[in-house]
C-alpha positions as CSV (number, residue, x, y, z in Angstrom):
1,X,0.0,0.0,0.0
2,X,1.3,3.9,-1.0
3,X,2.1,6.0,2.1
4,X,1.4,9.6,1.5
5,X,2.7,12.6,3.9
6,X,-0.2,14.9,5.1
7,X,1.0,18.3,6.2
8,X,-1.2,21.5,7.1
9,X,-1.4,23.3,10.6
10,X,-5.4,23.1,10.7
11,X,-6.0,19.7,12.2
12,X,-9.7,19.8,10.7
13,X,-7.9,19.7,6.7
14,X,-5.9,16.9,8.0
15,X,-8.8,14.7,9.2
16,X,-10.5,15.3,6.3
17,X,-7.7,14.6,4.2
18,X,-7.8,11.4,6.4
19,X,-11.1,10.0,6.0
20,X,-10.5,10.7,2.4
21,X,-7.6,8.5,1.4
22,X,-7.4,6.0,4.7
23,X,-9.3,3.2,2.7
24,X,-6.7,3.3,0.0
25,X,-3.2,4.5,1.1
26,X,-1.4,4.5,4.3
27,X,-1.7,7.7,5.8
28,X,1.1,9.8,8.4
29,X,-0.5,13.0,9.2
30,X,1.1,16.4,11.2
31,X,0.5,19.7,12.0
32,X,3.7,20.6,12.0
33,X,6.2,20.8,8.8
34,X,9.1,20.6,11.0
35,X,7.8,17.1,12.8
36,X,7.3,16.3,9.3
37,X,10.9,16.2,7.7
38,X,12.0,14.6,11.1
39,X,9.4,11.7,10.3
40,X,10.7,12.0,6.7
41,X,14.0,11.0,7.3
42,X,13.1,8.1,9.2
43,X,10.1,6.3,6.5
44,X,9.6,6.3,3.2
45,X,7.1,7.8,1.3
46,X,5.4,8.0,-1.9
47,X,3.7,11.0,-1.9
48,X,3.3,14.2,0.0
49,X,0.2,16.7,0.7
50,X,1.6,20.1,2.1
51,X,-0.6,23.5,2.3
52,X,1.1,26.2,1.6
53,X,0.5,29.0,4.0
54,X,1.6,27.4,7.2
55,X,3.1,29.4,10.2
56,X,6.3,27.3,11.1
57,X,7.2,27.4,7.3
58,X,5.5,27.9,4.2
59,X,4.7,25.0,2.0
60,X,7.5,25.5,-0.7
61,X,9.9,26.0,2.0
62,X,9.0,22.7,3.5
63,X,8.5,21.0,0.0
64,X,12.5,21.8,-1.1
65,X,14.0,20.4,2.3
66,X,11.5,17.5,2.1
67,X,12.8,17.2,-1.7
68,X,15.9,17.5,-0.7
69,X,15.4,14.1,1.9
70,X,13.2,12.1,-0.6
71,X,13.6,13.5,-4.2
72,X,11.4,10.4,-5.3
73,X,8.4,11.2,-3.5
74,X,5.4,12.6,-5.8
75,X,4.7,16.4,-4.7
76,X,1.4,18.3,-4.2
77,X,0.8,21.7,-2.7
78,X,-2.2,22.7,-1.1
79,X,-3.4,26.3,-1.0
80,X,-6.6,28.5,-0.8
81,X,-5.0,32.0,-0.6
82,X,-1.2,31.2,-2.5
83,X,0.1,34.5,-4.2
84,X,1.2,34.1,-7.4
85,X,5.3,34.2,-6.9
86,X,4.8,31.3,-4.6
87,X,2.7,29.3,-7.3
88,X,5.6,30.1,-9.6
89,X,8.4,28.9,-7.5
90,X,6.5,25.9,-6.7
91,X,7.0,25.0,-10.3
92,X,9.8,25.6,-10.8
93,X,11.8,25.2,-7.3
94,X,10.1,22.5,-6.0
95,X,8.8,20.4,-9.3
96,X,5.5,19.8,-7.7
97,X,3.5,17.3,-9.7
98,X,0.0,18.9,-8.8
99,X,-1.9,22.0,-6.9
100,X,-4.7,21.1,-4.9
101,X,-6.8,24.0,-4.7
102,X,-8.8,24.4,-1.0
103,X,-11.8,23.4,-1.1
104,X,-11.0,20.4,-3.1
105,X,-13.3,18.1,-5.2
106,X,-12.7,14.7,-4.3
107,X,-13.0,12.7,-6.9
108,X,-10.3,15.0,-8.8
109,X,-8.2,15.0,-5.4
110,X,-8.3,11.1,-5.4
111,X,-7.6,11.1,-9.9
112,X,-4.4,13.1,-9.4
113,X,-3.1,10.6,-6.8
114,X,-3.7,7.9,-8.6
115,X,-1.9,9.8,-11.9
116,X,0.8,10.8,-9.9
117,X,1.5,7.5,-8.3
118,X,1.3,6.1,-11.6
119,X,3.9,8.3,-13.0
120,X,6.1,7.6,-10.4
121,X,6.5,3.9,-10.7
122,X,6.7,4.6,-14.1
123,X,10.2,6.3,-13.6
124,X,11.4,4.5,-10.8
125,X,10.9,1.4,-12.5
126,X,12.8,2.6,-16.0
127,X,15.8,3.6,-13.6
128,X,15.9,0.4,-11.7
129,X,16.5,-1.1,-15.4
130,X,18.9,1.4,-16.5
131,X,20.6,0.8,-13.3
132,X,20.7,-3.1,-13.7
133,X,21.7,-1.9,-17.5
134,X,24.6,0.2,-16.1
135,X,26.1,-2.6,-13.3
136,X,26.2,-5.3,-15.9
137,X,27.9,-3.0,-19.0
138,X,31.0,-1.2,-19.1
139,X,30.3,2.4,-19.7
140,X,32.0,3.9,-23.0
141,X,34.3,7.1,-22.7
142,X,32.0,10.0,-23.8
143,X,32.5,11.5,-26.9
144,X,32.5,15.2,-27.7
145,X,29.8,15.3,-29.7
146,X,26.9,18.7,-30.7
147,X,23.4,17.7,-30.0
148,X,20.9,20.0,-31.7
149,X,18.1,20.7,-30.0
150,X,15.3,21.4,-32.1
151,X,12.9,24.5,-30.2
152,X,9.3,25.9,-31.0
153,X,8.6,29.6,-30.4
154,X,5.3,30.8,-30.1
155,X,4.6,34.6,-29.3
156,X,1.8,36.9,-31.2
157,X,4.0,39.6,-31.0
158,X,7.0,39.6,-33.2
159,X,9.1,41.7,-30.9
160,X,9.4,39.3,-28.4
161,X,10.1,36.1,-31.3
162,X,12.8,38.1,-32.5
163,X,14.7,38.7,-28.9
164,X,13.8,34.8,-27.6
165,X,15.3,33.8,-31.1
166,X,18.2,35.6,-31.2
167,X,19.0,34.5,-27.2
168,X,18.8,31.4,-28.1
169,X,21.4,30.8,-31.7
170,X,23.7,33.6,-30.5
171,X,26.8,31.6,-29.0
172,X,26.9,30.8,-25.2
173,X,28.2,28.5,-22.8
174,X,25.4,26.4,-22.7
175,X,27.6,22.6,-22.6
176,X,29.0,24.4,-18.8
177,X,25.4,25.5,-17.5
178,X,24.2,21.8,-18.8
179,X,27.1,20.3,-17.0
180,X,26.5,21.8,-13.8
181,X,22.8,21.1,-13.9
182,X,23.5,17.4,-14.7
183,X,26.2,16.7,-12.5
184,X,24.0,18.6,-9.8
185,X,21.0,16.2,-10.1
186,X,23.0,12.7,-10.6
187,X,26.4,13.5,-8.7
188,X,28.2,12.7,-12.6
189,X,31.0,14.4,-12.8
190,X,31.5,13.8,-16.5
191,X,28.3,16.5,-17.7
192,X,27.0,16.6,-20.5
193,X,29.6,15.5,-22.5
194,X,28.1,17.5,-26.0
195,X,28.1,20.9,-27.1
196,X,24.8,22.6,-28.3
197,X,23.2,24.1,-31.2
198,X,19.8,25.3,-31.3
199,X,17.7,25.1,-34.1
200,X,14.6,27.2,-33.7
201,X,11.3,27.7,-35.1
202,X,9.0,31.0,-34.7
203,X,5.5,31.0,-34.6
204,X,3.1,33.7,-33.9
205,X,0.1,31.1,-33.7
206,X,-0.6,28.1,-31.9
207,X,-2.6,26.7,-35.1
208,X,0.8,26.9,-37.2
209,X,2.8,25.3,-34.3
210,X,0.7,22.7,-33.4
211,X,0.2,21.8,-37.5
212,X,4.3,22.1,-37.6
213,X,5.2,19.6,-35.0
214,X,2.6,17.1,-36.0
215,X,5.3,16.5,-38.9
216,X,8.1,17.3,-37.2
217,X,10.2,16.4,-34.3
218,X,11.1,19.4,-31.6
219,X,12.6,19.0,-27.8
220,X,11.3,22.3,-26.7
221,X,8.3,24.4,-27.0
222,X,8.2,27.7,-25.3
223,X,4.9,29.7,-25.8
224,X,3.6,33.2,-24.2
225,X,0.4,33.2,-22.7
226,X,-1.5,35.2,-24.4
227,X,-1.9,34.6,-28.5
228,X,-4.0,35.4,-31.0
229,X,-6.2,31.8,-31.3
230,X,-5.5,30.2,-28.3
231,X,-3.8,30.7,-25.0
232,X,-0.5,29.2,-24.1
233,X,-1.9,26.7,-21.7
234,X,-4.0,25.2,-24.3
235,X,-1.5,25.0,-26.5
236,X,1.0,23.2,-24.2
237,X,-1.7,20.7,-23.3
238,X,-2.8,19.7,-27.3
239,X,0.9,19.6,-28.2
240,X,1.5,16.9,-24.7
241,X,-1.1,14.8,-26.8
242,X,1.2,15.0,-29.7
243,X,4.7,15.1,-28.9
244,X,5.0,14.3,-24.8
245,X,8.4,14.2,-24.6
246,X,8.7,17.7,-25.4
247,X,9.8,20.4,-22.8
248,X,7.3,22.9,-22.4
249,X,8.1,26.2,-20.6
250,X,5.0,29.2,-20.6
251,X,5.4,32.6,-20.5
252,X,2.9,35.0,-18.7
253,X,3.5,38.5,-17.8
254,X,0.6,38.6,-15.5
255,X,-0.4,35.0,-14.6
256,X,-3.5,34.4,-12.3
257,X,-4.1,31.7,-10.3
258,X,-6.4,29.4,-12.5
259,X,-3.9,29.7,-14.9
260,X,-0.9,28.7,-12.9
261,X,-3.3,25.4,-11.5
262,X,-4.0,24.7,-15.1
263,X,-0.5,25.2,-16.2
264,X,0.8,22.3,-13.3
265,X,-2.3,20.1,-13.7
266,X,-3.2,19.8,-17.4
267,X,-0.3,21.2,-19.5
268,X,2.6,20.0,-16.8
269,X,4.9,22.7,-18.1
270,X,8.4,22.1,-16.7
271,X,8.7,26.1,-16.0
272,X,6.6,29.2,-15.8
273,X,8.5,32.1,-16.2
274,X,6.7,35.6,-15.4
275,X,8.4,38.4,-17.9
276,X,7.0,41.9,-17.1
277,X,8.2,43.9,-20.2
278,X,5.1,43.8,-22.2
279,X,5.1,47.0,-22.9
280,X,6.9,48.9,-25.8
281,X,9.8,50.8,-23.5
282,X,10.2,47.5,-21.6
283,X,11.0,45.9,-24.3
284,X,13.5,48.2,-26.4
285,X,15.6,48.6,-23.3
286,X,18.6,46.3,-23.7
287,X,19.4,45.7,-20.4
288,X,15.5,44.7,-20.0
289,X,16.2,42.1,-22.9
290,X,19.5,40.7,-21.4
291,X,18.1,39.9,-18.1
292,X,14.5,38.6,-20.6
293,X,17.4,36.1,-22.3
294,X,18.8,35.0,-19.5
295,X,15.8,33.8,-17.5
296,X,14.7,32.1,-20.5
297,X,18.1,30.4,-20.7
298,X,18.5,29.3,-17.0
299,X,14.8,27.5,-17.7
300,X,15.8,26.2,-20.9
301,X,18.2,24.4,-19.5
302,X,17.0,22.8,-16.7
303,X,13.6,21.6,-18.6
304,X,16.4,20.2,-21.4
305,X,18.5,18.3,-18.2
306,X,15.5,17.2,-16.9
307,X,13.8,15.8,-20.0
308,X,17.4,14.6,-21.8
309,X,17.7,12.5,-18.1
310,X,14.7,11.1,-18.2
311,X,15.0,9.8,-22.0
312,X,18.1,8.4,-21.0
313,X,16.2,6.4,-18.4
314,X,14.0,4.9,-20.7
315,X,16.5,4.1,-23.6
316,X,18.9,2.3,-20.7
317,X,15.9,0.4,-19.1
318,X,14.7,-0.5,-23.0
319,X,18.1,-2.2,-23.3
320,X,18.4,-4.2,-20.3
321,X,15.0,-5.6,-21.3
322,X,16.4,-6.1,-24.8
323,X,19.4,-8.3,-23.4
């Protein structure tokens, strides 16, 4: 049976969360985060419940050390009143897998789990066979080799295409930030072991993305919010159906807090970044566009580390099986 972490300071949302799930999962509950990580580093669990606004320490605070103890664990946050900055760090800090909003509907509360769970074994059985792969195969010296990543930009507004685009195929020491991101998450010292080159693709529609990557390959979409025929969320969750392996990153200058649940629950973008230059001085000032680029970067890269891990996984755990 799962065992999932409950954590909230009012004891009344933690025996409810109780009576909820006790039938089906094996439940630890506290009102107190710190109690929490202490339990944490003594038992094993599968998934954890935190609220957010809690007075010892907020939710995100508690869900990075807790990450820190058990990285494997399947994350939720739970909030009723969450600003938006914290919504944004929980995606991107903390890699939540879903936001529970309060109050919650209970058959959606009980559909994520069961996702969520499901996604989890899912990985940690691919690396258990890329680790069985690994013990019984002697590893190859890497090769210097240039991996081109293929990227899909989607922005109404041609401006901001132009500065994303340029960002991205100027030259940079992208093969140092990947290496330091790699070795950061797996302890290998050896990086990346490939230089990059970025081959990118401007949109200023979803209608023309989505039609362009249903006949060709791409590693990583970013899209603004706000376009002309659909919005960015949409677009994130139609091109999942179609190419899930692909990074997604969204772009909002003003996001709201349905969007940012939608964005973590139905399009599972790997990084929301919030970019307030949408208006025309913001966006001619050059020192507004450097520090624009270099956001974009920094998530570029850890949605490329994260995703290029993962695939790695698989292909590992798809050989073992092979021999």
């Amino acid at each position: 049976m799962n065992r999932i972490l409950l954590v909230d300071d009012e004891q009344s949302v933690l025996n409810a969360l109780r009576r909820e799930l006790r039938n089906d999962y094996e439940i630890e509950a506290f009102n107190n985060p710190e109690d929490a990580l202490l339990r944490s580093k003594e038992v094993a669990f599968d998934l954890v419940i935190s609220d957010y606004m809690m007075p010892v320490m907020n939710g995100i605070q508690f869900l990075k050390q807790f990450g820190d103890i058990q990285p494997d664990a399947a994350r939720f946050i739970l909030s009723g009143q969450a600003d938006m900055d914290a919504l944004i760090s929980a995606i991107n800090e903390t890699h939540i897998y879903r936001f529970i909003a309060k109050p919650w509907d209970k058959a959606e509360l009980r559909s994520c789990i069961a996702q969520a769970l499901d996604f989890r074994n899912v990985i940690l059985e691919s690396r258990r066979q890329a680790n069985l792969y690994r013990r019984t195969h002697v590893p190859s010296t890497p090769q210097k080799t240039q991996k081109i990543y293929r990227v899909i930009l989607v922005d109404g507004d041609n401006v901001s295409l132009t500065v994303m685009r340029r960002g991205l195929i100027q030259d940079t020491n992208y093969e140092g930030v990947y290496g330091a991101m790699r070795q950061e998450i797996t302890l290998d010292e050896t990086g990346g072991g490939h230089g990059f080159k970025f081959v990118v693709d401007a949109f200023t529609t979803a209608r023309h993305a989505l039609e362009h990557v249903k006949h060709n390959d791409c590693d990583l979409t970013v899209t603004a919010q706000t376009l002309p025929d659909m919005d960015g969320t949409q677009l994130l969750g139609e091109l999942q159906k179609i190419r899930p392996d692909v990074a997604r990153i969204l772009i909002g200058s003003n996001p709201d807090k349905p969007l940012i649940s939608q964005a973590i629950n139905e399009a599972q973008v790997h990084s929301l970044l919030c970019l307030y230059w949408n208006t025309a001085e913001s966006k001619s000032d050059i020192g507004r566009q450097a520090l624009y680029v270099h956001q974009l970067k920094t998530a570029i890269m850890q949605a490329l580390t994260a995703r290029d891990l993962l695939l790695e996984e698989r292909r590992l755990s798809g050989l073992h099986r092979q021999g």
